[in-house]
VMD Tcl script that draws the C-alpha trace (Angstrom):
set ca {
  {29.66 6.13 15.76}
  {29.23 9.45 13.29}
  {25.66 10.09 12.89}
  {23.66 9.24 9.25}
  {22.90 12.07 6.89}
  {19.61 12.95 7.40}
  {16.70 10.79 5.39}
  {14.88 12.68 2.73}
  {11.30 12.41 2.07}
  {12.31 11.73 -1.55}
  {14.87 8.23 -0.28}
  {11.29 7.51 1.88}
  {9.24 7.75 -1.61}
  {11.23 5.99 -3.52}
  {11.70 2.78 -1.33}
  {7.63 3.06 -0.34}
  {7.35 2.98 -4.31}
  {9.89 -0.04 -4.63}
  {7.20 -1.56 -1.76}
  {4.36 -1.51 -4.58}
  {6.11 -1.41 -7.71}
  {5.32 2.26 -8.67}
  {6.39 5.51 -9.55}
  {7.16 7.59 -6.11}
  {4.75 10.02 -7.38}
  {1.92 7.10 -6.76}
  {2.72 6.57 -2.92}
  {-0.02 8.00 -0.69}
  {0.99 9.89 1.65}
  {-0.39 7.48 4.45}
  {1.68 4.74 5.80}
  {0.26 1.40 6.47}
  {1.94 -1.48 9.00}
  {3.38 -3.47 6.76}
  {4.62 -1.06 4.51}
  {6.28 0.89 7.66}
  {7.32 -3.07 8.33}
  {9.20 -3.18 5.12}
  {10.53 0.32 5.29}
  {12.24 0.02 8.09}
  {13.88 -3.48 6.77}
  {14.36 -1.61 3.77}
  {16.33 1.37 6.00}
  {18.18 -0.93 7.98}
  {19.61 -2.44 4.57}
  {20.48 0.75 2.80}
  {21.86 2.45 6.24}
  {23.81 -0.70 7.89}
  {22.67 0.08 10.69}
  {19.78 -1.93 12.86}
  {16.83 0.22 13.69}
  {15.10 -0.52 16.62}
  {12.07 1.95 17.74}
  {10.07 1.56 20.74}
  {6.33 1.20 20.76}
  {5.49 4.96 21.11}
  {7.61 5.82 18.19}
  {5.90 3.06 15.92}
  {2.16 4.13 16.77}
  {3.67 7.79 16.08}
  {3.99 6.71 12.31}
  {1.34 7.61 10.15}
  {2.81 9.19 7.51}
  {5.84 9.98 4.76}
  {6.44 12.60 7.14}
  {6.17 10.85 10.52}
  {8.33 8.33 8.54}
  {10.97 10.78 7.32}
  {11.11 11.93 11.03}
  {11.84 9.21 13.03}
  {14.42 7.46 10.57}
  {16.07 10.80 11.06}
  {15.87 10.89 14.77}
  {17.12 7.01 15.05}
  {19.46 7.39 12.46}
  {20.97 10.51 14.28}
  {21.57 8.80 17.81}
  {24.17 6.77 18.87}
  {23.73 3.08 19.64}
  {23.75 4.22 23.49}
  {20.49 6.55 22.82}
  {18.45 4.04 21.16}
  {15.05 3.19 22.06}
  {16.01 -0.47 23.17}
  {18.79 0.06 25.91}
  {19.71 -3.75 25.79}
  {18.53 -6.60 24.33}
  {17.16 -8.16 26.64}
  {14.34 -5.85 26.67}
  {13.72 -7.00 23.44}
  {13.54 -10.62 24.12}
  {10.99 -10.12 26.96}
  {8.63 -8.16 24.87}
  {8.95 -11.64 22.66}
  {5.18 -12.17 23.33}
  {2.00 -10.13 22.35}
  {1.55 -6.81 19.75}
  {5.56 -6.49 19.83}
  {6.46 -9.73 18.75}
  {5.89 -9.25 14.76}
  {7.98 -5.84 14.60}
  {11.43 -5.78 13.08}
}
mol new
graphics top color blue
foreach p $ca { graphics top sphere $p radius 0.5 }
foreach p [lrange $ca 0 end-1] q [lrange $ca 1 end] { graphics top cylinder $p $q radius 0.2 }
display resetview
């Protein structure tokens, strides 16, 4: 698989703004849960591609930045370097804080 073009902060702004029906210029530069819920949704549909992030990489998401960041990194690895190896890792973390992520 040939790795994404990098994700601009602008491509971030503009599908925050699309979150809350604004102008990109309006988005604050924090990011809340379910707006970094919808983003990545949001990513996954514009990219094709599934993103998966493990819990370290979520709590690491604050803001447009941290955002911009680690669609970058996921977007830039290949299905084998993803934070969810299998599955099955996924399914057992069906329970508890995990369970409501993407």
């Amino acid at each position: 698989m040939t790795a994404q073009p990098p994700v601009t902060r602008q491509e971030v702004l503009e599908m925050l703004a699309a979150y809350g029906d604004r102008a990109p210029q309006a988005v604050d530069e924090l990011v809340g849960s379910l707006e970094l819920t919808w983003l990545i949704s949001e990513a996954e549909q514009r990219y094709g591609r599934e993103i998966r992030l493990s819990d370290e990489r979520l709590d690491a998401v604050r803001t447009v930045d941290d955002v911009v960041r680690v669609l970058g990194e996921v977007l830039g690895e290949s299905d084998s370097q993803a934070d969810y190896p299998s599955e099955a890792l996924r399914e057992s973390s069906g329970s508890g804080a995990g369970a409501a992520r993407p």
